[in-house]
C-alpha positions in Angstrom: 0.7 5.4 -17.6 3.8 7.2 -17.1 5.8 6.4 -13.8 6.2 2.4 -14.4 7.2 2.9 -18.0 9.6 5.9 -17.2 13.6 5.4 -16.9 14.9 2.7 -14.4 16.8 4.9 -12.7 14.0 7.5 -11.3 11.0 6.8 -9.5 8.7 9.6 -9.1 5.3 9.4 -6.6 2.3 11.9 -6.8 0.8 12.9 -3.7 -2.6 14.0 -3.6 -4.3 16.1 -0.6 -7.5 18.4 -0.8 -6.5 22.3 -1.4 -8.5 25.6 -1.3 -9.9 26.5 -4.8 -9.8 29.7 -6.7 -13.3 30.8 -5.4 -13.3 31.6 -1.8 -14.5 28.7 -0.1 -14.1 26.0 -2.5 -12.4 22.9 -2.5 -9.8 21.0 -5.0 -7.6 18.7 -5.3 -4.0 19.7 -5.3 -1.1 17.3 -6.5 2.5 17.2 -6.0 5.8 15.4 -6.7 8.3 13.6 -5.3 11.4 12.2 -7.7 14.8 10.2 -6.6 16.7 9.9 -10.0 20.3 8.0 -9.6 22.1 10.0 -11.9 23.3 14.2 -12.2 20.0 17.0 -12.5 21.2 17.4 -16.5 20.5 13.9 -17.1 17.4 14.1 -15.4 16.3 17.1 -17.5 16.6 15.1 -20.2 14.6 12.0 -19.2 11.5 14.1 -18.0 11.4 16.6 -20.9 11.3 13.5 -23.2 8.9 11.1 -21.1 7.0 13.7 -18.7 7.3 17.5 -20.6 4.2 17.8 -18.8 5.2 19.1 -15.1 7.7 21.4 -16.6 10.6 20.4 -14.7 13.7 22.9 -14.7 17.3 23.0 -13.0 15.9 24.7 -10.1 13.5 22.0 -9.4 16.6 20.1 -8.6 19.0 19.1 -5.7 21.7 17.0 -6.0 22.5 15.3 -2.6 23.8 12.0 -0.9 21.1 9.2 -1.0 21.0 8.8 3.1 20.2 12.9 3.1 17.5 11.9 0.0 15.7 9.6 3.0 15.3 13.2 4.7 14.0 14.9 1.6 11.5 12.1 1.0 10.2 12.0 5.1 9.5 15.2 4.9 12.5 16.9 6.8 14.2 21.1 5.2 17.1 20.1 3.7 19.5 21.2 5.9 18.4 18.6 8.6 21.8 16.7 9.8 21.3 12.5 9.0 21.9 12.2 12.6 18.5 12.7 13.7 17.5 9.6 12.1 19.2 7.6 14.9 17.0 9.1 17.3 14.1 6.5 16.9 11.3 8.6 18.2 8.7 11.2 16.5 9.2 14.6 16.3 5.4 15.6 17.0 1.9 13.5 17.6 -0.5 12.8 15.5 -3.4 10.3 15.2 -4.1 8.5 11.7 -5.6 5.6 9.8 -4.3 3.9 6.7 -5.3 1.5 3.3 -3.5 0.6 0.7 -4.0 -0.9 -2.3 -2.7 -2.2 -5.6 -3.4 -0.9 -9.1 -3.3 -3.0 -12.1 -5.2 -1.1 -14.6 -5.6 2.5 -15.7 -8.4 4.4 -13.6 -10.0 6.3 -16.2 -10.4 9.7 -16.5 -13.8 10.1 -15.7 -13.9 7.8 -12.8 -11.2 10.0 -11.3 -13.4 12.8 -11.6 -16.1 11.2 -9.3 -13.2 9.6 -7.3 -12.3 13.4 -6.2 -15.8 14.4 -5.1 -15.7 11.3 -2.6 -12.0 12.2 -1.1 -13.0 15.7 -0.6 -15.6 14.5 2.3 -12.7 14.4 4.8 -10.7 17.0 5.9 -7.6 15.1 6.9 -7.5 13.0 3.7 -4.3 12.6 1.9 -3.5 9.7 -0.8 0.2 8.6 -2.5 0.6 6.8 -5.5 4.1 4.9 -5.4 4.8 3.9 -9.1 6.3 0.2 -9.8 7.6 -1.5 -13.4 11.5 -1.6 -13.8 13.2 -3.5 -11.3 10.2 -4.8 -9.4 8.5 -6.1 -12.4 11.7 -8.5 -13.1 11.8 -10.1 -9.9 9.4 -13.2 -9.9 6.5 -12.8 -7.1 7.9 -16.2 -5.4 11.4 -14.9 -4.8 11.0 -13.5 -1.5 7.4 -12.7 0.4 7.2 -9.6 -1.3 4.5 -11.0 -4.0 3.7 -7.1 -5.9 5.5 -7.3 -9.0 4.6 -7.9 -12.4 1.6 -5.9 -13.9 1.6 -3.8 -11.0 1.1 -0.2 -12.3 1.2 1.4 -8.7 0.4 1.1 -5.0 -2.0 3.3 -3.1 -1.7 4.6 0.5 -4.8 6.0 1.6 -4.5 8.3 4.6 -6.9 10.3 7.2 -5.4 12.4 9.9 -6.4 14.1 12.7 -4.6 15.8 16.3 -7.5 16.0 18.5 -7.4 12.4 19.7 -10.4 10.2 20.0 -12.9 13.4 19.4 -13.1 12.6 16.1 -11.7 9.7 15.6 -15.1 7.9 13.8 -15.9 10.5 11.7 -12.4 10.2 9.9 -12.5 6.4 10.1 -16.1 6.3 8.7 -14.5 7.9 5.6 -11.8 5.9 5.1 -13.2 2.7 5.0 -16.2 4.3 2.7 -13.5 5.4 0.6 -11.6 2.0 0.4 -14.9 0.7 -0.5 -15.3 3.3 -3.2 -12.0 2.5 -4.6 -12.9 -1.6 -4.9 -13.2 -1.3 -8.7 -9.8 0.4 -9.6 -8.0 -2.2 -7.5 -6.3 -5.6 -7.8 -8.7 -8.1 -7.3 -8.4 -12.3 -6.2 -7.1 -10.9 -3.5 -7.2 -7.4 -3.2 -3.5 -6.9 -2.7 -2.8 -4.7 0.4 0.8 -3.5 1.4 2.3 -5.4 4.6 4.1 -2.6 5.7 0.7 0.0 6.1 -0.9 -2.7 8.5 -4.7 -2.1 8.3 -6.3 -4.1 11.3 -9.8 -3.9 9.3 -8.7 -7.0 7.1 -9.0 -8.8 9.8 -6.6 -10.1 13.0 -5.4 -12.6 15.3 -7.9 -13.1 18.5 -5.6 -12.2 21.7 -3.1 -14.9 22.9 -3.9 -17.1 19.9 -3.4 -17.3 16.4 -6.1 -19.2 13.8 -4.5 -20.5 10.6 -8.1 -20.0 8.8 -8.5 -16.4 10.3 -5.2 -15.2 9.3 -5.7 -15.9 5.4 -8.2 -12.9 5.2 -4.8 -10.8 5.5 -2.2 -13.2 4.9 -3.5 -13.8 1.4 -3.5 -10.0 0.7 -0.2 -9.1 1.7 2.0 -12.5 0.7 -0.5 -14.3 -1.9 0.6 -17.8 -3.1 4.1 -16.9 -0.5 1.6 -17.0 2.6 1.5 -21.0 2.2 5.7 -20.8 2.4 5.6 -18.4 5.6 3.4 -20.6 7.3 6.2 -23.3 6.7 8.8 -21.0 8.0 6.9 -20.3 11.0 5.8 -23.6 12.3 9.6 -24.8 11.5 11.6 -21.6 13.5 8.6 -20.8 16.1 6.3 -23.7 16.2 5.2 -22.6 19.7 4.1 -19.1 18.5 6.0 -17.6 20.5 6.6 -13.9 18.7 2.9 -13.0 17.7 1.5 -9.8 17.0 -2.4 -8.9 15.7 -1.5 -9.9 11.7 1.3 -12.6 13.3 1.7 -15.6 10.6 0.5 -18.4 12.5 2.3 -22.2 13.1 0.3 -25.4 11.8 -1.1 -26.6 15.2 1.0 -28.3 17.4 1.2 -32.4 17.0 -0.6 -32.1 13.8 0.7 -34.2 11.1 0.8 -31.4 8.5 3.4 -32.3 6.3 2.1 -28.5 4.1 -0.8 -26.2 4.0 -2.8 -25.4 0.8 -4.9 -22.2 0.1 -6.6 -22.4 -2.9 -9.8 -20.9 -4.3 -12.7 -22.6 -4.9 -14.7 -22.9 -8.4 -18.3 -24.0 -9.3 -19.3 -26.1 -12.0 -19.8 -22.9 -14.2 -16.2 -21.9 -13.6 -16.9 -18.8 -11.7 -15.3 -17.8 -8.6 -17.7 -18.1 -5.2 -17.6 -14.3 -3.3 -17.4 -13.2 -0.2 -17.9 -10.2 0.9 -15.7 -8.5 3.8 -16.1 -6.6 6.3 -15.0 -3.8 4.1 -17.2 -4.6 1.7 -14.7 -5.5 -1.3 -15.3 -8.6 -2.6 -13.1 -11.5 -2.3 -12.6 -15.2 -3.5 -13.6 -17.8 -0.8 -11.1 -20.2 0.5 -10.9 -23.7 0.9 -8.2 -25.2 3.3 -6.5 -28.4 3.0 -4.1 -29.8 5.9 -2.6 -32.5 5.1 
């Protein structure tokens, strides 16, 4: 209720990870925070004692830098990590993980996060960040480019499980995230459920190996473009009608020597106006398609 609403020039993210309690051998779940403000720390003081008094933000909280050495702060590196190691291109350690997003439209309330914690304290490795939107992103239409999150968009969730020890228990930490994602279907955008391109998640379905099916690839492309999907597919079948750059979420061509002039995805409605479910293989519900090639 805070972040999207806040001043333009600062976007602030929680980040959520299990902790050790006060009692010996309990569990809770700890937050932190993680601000870029474009302006000077004393302008910042202001902003946050007016809009967030809450956290308690003070001068010391604060380091004024260069925005490339801000990229550092934000991945994770000590501050006095030269920008030059960004042009090394590889990892600095190995680590196994699985991701979800999603996209929040309404306030989760209170109580519901209370449950919500009891759920993400199953797993070990969990970790979750809430990226705030509003300002800027709320003003640029969803049609604009294939980026489609904008208006009415409180937030977007990455969900994350990690682990080191390689495939040894690998299922245990997958079975939780997807029973997680399920838990989460109620607080999240809905007709589609919106999902993030960049946090690929395989489980919303993929391209079958050497080929690409333009019915297959709406159970993602849908999620992560919406009504934009219909103008990649354009793109694609105009500048690579061959299919020649494909990957396992690849947008696919209209077939070869079809007459196609466009593609339409629409949702179908029964005589009672309601919208026709299917369920997916996470189990979150979603509208069912109809496709018309003409």
């Amino acid at each position: 209720q805070v972040a999207p609403n806040i001043d333009e020039n600062l976007f602030i993210r929680v980040i959520i990870q299990p902790g050790n309690g006060s009692v010996p051998g309990q569990r809770t779940v700890t937050t932190s925070y993680q601000a870029l403000f474009l302006g000077g720390a004393n302008r910042l003081l202001q902003v946050m004692k007016k809009s967030f008094p809450e956290l308690g933000l003070t001068r010391k909280d604060c380091l004024e830098t260069s925005w490339i050495k801000s990229v550092l702060y934000i991945a994770g590196y000590p501050n006095d990590t030269p920008p030059e190691i960004l042009l090394k291109g590889k990892p600095t350690s190995k680590a196994y993980f699985k991701a979800k997003s999603d996209f929040v439209r309404q306030v989760i309330p209170e109580t519901s996060l209370n449950t919500l914690w009891k759920v993400f304290l199953q797993d070990d490795g969990a970790l979750m960040i809430w990226n705030p939107y509003g300002g800027m992103m709320s003003r640029i239409a969803e049609s604009a480019t294939p980026f489609p999150h904008r208006k009415g968009t409180l937030y977007k969730i990455q969900y994350l499980t990690g682990w080191i020890d390689g495939e040894k228990n690998m299922a245990k930490h997958m079975r939780w995230m997807r029973k997680f994602y399920y838990y989460m279907t109620p607080y999240a955008s809905k007709y589609p459920r919106e999902n993030y391109v960049n946090y690929r998640d395989l489980d919303i379905g993929m391209n079958q190996k050497n080929s690409t099916s333009l019915s297959l690839a709406y159970s993602w492309g849908y999620r992560y473009f919406k009504g934009n999907f219909n103008r990649l597919v354009k793109v694609k079948t105009k500048v690579d009608p061959s299919n020649f750059f494909r990957h396992e979420q690849s947008i696919p061509p209209l077939p070869i020597g079809s007459t196609a002039t466009y593609l339409r995805l629409a949702s179908t409605f029964d005589g009672g106006g309601t919208v026709p479910k299917t369920l997916s293989q996470n189990g979150d519900v979603m509208p069912k398609p109809r496709l018309w090639i003409r």
